[in-house]
Legacy VTK file of the C-alpha trace (Angstrom):
# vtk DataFile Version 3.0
C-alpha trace
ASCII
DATASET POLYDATA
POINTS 223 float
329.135 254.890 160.946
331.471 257.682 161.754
335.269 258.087 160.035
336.386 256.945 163.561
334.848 253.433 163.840
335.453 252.817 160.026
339.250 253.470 160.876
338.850 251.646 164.083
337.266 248.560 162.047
339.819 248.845 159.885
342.869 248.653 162.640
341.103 245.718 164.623
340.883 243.372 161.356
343.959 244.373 160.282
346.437 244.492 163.063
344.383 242.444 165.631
344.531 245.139 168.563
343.329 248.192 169.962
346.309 250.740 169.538
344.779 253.229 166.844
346.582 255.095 164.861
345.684 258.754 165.665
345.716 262.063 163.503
348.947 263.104 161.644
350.261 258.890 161.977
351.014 257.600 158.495
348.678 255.002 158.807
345.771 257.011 160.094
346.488 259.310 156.533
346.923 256.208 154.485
343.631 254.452 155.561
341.507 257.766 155.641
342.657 258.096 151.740
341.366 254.458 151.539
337.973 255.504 152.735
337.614 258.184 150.326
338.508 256.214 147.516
336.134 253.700 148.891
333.055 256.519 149.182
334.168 257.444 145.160
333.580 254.333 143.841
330.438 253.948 145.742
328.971 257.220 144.481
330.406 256.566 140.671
329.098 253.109 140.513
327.868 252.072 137.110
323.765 252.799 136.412
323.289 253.628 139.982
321.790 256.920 141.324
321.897 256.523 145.264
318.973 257.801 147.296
321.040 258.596 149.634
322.068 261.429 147.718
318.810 262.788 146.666
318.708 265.720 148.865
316.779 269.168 149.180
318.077 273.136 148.567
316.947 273.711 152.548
318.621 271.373 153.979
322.310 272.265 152.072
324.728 273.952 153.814
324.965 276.773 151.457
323.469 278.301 147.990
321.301 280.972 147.674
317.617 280.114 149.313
315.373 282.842 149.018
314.411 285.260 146.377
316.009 288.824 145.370
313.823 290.936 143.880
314.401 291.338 140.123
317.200 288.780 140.486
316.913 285.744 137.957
320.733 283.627 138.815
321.523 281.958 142.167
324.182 280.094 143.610
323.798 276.653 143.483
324.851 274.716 146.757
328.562 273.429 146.640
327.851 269.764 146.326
325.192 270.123 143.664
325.164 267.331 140.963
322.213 268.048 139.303
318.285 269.149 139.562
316.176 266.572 140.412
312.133 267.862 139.618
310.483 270.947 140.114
311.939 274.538 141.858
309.033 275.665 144.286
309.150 279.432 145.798
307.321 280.552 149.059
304.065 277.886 149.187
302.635 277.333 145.636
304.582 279.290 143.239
305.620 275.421 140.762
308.388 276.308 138.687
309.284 273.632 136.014
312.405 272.383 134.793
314.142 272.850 131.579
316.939 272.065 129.882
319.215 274.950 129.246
319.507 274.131 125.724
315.674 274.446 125.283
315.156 277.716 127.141
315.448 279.236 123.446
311.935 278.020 122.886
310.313 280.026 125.380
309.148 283.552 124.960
311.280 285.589 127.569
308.300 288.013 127.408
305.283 285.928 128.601
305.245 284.744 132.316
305.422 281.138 131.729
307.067 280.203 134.814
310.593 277.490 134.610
313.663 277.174 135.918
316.852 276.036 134.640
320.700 275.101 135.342
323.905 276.265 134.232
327.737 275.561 135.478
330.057 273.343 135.917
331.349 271.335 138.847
334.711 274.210 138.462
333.039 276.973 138.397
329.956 276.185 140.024
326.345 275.507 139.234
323.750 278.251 138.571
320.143 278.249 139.010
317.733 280.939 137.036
314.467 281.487 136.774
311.342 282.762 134.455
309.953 285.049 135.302
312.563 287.367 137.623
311.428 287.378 140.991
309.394 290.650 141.427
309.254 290.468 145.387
312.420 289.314 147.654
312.668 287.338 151.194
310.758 284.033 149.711
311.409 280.592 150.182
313.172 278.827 147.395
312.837 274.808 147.546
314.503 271.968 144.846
315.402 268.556 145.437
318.506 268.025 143.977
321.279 265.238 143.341
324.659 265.673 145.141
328.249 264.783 145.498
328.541 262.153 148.092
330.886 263.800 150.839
334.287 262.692 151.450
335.292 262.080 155.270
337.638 264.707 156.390
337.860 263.920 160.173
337.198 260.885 162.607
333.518 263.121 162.975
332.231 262.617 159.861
329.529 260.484 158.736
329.862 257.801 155.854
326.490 258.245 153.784
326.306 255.022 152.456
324.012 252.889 153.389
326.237 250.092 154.494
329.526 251.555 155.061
331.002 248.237 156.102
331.443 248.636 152.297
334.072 251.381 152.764
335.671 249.465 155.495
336.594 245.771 153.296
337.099 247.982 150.136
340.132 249.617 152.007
341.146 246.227 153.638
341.372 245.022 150.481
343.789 247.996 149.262
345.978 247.458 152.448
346.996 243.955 152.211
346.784 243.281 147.892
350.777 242.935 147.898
351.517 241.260 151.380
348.393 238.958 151.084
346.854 238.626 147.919
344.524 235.573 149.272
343.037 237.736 151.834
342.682 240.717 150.015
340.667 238.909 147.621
338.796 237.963 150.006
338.073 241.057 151.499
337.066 242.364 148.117
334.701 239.793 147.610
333.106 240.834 150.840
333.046 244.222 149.683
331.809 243.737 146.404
329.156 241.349 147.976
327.684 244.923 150.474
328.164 247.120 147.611
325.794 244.622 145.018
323.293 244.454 148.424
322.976 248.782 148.005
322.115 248.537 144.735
319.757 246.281 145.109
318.281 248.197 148.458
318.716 250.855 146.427
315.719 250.095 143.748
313.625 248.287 146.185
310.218 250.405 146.197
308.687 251.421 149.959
306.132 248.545 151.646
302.419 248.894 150.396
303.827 251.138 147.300
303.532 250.207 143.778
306.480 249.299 141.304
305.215 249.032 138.013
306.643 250.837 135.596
305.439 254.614 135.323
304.023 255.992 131.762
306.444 258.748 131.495
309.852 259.286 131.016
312.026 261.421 134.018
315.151 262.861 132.997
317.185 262.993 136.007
320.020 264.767 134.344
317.637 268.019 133.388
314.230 267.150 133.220
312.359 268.239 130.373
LINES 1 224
223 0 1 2 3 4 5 6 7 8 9 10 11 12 13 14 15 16 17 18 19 20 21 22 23 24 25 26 27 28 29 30 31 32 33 34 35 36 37 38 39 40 41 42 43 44 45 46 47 48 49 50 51 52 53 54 55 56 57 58 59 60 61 62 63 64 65 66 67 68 69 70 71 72 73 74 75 76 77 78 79 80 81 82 83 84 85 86 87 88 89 90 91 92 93 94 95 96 97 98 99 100 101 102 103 104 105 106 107 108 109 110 111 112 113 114 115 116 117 118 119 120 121 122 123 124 125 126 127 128 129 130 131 132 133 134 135 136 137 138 139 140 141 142 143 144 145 146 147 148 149 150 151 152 153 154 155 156 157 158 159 160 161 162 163 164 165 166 167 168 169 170 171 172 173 174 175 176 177 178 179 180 181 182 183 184 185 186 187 188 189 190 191 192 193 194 195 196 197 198 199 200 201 202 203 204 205 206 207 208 209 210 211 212 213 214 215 216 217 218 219 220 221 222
């Protein structure tokens, strides 16, 4: 669902007619803010990491992607959250992860191969890696955990994976003080799509196991 038909959605329920509000109208500002907040609390919900936001280095819009020669930091992509797994260069070069505080334990002269992550979300996230890079112009691939991203125009793209969500969340903002009957209602609704993600969420794929695994994965920083 694009920005557009959220906002459209939005209008129809709420003022029971086709006249939009367009870009720059009060209203069109007001319930765009609505959507964002909505998207927030659906990416900060409680004990909930979203597949949805599980995404790969190559596919990010920016961040450094290939390898400088005798260059160990690179730019993390802008909406990086945190690594998710292993960093692989070129084809079969496995780097694993660490956590920064435990790069102290490694020998910085052997060639034990790892990669780790420092930053914050002002400054921006850094990725480094043991051994430096000897040859440039290779591949660098991690999965990843991002920030969902906020719409910003009617063009954009809710990520959720029912963005009806979005849509009775910010119903439920625009009509609390008029009519508080309704707008509970609407929140109900809302509540109701956003307790059917989490639940999609941790369902496992057809004809795939989901016992629990013997191991423990760190999501925050791996190892």
């Amino acid at each position: 669902m694009t920005t557009d038909e959220a906002l459209q959605q939005i209008h129809i329920l709420l003022e029971k007619n086709i006249d939009y509000p367009t870009v720059g109208d009060e209203d069109y500002t007001v319930r765009l803010a609505l959507l964002k907040d909505a998207v927030q609390t659906w990416e900060n919900e409680e004990g909930v990491l979203w597949n949805e936001l599980f995404v790969s280095l190559a596919d990010a819009a920016d961040g450094d992607k290939e390898t400088v020669a005798e260059q160990s930091d690179y730019d993390c992509p802008s909406d990086f959250k945190f690594p998710a797994g292993y960093l692989k260069i070129a084809t079969n070069n496995f780097y694993p992860l660490v956590r920064p505080e435990n790069v102290q334990k490694y020998d910085p002269n052997n060639g034990e191969r790892y990669w780790y992550v420092t930053g914050n979300k002002a400054t921006g996230y850094t990725y480094h890696l043991h051994p430096i890079p000897t040859v440039g112009g290779e591949t660098i691939n991690f999965n990843y955990y991002k920030n969902a991203s906020l719409p910003t125009s009617g063009s954009s793209v809710l990520e959720m994976s029912d963005p009806q969500f979005a849509v009775y969340w910010a119903l439920a903002e625009l009509t609390k003080e008029e009519n508080p009957g309704l707008a509970q209602n609407y929140l109900d609704i809302a509540m109701a799509k956003l307790r059917a993600m989490r639940t999609k969420n941790i369902m496992p794929a057809f004809w795939q196991d989901n016992q629990i695994e013997d191991y423990f994965v760190d999501y925050q920083f791996g190892k």
